[in-house]
N, C-alpha and C positions, 0 to 999 in steps of 0.2 A: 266491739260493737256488733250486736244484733244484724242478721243482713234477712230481710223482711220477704218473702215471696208467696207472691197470691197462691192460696190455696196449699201450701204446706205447713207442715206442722213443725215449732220451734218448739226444740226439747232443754232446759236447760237446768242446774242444781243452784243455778244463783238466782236472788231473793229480789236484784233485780235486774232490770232489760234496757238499755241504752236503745232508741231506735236512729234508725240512720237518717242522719238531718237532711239527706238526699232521697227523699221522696218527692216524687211531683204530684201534681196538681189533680186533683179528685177527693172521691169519698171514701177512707179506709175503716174497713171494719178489723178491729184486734179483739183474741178471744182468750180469755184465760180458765184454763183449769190447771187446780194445783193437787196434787198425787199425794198423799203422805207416804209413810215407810213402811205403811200394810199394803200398799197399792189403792187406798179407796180414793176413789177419785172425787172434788167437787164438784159442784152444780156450775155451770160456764159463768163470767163476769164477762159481759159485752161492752163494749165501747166506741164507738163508730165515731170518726173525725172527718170534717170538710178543710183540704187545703186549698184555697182560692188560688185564684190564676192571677198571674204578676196585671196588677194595672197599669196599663198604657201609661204612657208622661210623667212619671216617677220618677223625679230627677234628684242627685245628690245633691245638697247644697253647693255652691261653689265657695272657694276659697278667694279669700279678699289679695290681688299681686300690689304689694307695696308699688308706691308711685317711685317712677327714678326721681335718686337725687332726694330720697327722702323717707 
C-alpha cells in the first residue's frame, strides 16, 4: 500500500495505487502524471477529495442480550 505524504512525489511501475485508508480528515488533493518508455510525460489528472470529520453521536447499533431463562 501506497503511504501518501504532503508535497512528495510517489514514483511507482504499477498501473495501480492502493491509498491508505488511514487518512484523516481534510481536503486532499492527488496528482497524476504518467511517463511512457521515451520519458514524455502527461498533462497532470487532478482530483481533490473532502474526508469529513467523525460526527458527534454516532453510535453502533446495540445488540439485543437474550432475557434469562429464555
Amino acid at each position: 500500500m501506497a503511504i501518501f505524504k504532503p508535497g512528495q512525489t510517489l514514483v511507482t511501475k504499477e498501473p495501480v495505487v492502493d491509498v491508505d485508508a488511514g487518512l484523516g480528515p481534510g481536503t486532499l488533493r492527488f496528482q497524476l502524471v504518467v511517463v511512457n518508455e521515451r520519458g514524455v510525460e502527461s498533462l497532470p489528472a487532478v482530483l481533490t477529495i473532502e474526508i469529513p470529520k467523525p460526527t458527534r453521536g454516532v453510535r453502533q447499533p446495540r445488540r439485543r442480550q437474550p432475557k434469562p431463562g429464555g
